[in-house]
MARDRENZA-594052 format. One line per 2 residues: their letters; for each residue z, y, x of C-alpha. Coordinates in steps of 0.1 Angstrom, whole numbers, plus 5000, padded with zeros to 4 digits. Layout:
a> Z/Y/X ~ ...
This chain:
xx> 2795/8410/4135 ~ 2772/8380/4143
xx> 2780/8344/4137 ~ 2793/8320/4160
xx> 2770/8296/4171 ~ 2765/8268/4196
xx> 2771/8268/4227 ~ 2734/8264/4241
xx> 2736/8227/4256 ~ 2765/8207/4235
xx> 2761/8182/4213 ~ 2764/8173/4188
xx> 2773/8207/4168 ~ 2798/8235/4163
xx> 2798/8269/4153 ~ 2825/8298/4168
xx> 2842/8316/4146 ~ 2835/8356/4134
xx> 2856/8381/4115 ~ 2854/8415/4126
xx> 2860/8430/4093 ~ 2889/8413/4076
xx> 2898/8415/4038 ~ 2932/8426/4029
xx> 2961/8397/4022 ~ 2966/8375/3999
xx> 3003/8381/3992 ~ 3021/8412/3983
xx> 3042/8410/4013 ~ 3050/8385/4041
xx> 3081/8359/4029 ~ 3094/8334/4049
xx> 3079/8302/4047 ~ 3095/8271/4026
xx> 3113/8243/4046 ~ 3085/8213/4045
xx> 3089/8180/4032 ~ 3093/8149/4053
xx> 3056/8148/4069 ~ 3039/8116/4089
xx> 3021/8133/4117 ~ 2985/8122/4120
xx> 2973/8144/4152 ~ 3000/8152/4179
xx> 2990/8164/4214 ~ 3020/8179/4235
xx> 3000/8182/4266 ~ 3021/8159/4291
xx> 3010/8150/4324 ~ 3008/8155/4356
xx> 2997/8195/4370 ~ 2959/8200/4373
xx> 2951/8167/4348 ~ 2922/8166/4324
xx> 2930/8167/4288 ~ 2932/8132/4272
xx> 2894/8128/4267 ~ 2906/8105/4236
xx> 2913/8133/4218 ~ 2895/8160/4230
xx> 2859/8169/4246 ~ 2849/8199/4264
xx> 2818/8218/4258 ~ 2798/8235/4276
xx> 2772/8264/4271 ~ 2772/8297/4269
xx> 2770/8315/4234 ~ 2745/8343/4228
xx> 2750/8348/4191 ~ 2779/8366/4196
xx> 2772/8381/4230 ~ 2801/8364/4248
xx> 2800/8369/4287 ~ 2818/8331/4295
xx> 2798/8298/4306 ~ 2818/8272/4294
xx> 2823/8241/4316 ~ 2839/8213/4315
xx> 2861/8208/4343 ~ 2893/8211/4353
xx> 2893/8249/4370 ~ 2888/8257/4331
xx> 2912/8233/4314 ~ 2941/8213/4322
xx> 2973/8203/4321 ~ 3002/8220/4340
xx> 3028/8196/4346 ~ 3051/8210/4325
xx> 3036/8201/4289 ~ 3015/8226/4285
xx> 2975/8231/4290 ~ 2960/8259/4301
xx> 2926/8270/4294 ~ 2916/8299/4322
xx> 2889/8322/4320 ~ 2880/8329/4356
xx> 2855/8357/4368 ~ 2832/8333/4389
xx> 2799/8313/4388 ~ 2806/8284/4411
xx> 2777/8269/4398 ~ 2749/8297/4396
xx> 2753/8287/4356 ~ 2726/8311/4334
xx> 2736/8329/4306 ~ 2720/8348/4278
xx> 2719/8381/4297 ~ 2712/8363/4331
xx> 2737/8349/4361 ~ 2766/8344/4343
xx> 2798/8365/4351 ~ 2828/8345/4340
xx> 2840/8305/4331 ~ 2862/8293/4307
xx> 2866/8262/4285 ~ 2862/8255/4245
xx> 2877/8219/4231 ~ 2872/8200/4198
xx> 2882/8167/4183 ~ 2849/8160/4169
xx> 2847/8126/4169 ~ 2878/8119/4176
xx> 2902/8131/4146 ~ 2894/8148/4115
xx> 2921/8155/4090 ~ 2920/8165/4052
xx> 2949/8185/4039 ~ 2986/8189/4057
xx> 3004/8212/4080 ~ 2985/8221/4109
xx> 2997/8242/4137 ~ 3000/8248/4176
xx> 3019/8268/4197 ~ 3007/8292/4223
xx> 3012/8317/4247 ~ 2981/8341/4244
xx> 2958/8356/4267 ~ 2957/8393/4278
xx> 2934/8421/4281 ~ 2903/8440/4266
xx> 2877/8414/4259 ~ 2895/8384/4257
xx> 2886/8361/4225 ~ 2916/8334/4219
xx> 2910/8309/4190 ~ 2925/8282/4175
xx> 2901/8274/4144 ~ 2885/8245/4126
xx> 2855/8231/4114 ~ 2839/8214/4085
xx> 2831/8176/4098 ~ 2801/8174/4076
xx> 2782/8208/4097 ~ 2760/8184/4113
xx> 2746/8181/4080 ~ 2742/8209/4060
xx> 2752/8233/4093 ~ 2769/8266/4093
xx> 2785/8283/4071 ~ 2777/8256/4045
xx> 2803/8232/4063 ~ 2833/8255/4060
xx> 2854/8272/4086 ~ 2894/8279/4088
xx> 2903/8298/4113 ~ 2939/8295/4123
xx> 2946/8320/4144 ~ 2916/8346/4161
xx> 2930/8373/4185 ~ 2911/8404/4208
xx> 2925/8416/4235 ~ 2928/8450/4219
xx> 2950/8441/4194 ~ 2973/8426/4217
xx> 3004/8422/4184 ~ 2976/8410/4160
xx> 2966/8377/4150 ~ 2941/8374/4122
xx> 2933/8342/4096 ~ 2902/8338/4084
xx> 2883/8312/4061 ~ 2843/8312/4063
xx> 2821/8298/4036 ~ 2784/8301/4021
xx> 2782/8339/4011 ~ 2813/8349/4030
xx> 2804/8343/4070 ~ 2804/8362/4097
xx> 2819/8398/4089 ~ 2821/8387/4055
xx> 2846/8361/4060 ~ 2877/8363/4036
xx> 2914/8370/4058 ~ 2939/8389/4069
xx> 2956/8399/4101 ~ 2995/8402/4108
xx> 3015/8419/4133 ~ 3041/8414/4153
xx> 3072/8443/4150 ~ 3080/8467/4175
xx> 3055/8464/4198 ~ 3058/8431/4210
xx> 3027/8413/4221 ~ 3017/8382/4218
xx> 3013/8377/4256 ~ 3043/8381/4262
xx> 3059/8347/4245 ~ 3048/8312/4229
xx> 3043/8315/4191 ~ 3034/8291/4164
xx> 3007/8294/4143 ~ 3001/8276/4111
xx> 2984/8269/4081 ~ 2992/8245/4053
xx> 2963/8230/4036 ~ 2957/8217/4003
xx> 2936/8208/3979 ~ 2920/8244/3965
xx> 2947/8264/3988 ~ 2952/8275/4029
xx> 2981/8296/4035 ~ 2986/8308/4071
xx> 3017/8315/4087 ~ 3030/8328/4127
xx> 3067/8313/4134 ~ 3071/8300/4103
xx> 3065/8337/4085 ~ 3038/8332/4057
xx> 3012/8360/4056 ~ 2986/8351/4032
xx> 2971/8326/4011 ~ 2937/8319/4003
xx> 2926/8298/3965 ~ 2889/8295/3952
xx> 2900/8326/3925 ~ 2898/8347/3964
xx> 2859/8337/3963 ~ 2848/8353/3937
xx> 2827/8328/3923 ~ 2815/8318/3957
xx> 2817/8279/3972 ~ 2849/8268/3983
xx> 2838/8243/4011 ~ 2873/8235/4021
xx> 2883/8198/4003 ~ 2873/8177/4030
xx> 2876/8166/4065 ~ 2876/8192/4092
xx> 2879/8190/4134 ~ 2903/8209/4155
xx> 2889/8237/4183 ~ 2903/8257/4208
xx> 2890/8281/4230 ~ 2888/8317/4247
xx> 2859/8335/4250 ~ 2851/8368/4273
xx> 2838/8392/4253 ~ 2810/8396/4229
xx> 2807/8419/4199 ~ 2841/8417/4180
xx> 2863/8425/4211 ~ 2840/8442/4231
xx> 2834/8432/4271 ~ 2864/8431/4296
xx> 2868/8463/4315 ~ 2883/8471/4354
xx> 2919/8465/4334 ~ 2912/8435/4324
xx> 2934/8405/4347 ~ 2916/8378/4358
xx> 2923/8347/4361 ~ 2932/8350/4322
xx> 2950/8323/4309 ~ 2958/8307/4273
xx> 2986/8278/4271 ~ 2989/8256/4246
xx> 3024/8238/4243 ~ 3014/8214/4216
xx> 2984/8206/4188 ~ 3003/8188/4158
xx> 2987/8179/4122 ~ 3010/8167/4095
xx> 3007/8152/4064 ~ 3037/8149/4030
């Protein structure tokens, strides 16, 4: 699968996350995760305000662009038909099948509008619990992510600046999240994960779950409601960099289509919504 790259007209810099091919776990089996310490919160956003608000622009910005390294059909804008708050503490990022704006894409008039966030420039954390919970989108093509990137990328670019992604989903696999981490020599569909499941059919549509990871020096281990699935040390690179002790940004986003879930189809509902409930990073 190809890279994520930027979408073609932000600034400053930010790469989208890949893993179509996903390495097997960490961990022998999922175990339930440990009861944290007392932790100072250094990021918290629980989305309140009033229905059809912008997101609070001091912690957030909005790209927009359309991204043709990895084929994806959406032009991302940066208004409020894409993002914003409910009124009930939640935003909602909606993928609409429109072009309002006669916005171009890489395969022409573009089909579809959505929205991608990051705190670039406005919070970067080293280290601590990280985690949001969300109600996920639906249908074949749909791209959700909740992911992270390496502050220093307008530097030394990407993969060199380090990825963690938190929490990928396609809209094929609708009771499977995956985790990945990207890195020099492991990018792309060489990035280093795993995927878990939810039992019994459920989907992840269907409910508001929490994703995680916990972050320290020379370690990520990911969790979904609390239920640790995998953990990721430099021994897991084999011999490769691990480009993860340092200050990352937060992103959100959902894509339509491109080459890891493939493009929606006449099943798939539009509007297509994701809602966020809250963003919250943590520190011992």
């Amino acid at each position: 699968m190809s890279t994520r790259r930027f979408p073609r007209g932000f600034q400053p810099v930010l790469a989208l996350a890949a893993a179509a091919v996903v390495a097997s776990s960490g961990l022998a089996a999922a175990a339930p995760a440990a009861a944290p310490p007392a932790a100072a919160a250094t990021f918290t956003d629980d989305f309140t305000g009033p229905a059809g608000a912008a997101v609070d622009g001091g912690k957030w910005q909005l790209e927009t662009g359309d991204n043709v390294n990895n084929h994806e059909r959406q032009y991302y804008t940066n208004g409020t038909g894409n993002a914003a708050l409910d009124g009930q503490g939640n935003l909602v990022i909606t993928a609409r099948k429109e072009n309002p704006a006669n916005y171009q894409c890489w395969y022409g008039t573009c089909q579809y509008t959505s929205a991608r966030l990051n705190t670039s420039g406005r919070f970067t954390g080293q280290y601590g619990h990280v985690e949001a919970r969300i109600k996920m989108s639906a249908g074949q093509g749909m791209w959700p992510a909740f992911w992270m990137l390496g502050n220093d990328i307008g530097g030394v670019g990407w993969p060199a600046c380090g990825e963690i992604d938190i929490m990928e989903n396609v809209g094929f696999e609708p009771s499977t999240v995956h985790g990945t981490i990207h890195g020099p020599g492991y990018s792309g569909s060489g990035g280093i994960g795993a995927a878990y499941s939810l039992p019994n059919g459920q989907r992840f549509a269907d409910g508001f779950h929490t994703f995680a990871i916990d972050w320290a020096p020379d370690s990520i281990s990911w969790s979904v409601d609390g239920t640790v699935y995998q953990r990721r040390t430099p021994a897991d690179l084999a011999g490769k960099q691990w480009v993860f002790n340092k200050q990352f940004f937060l992103i959100l986003n959902l894509a339509v289509g491109g080459y890891w879930p493939g493009d929606p189809d006449g099943n798939t509902p539009f509007p297509n919504t994701l809602v966020i409930d809250y963003v919250r990073v943590s520190t011992s």
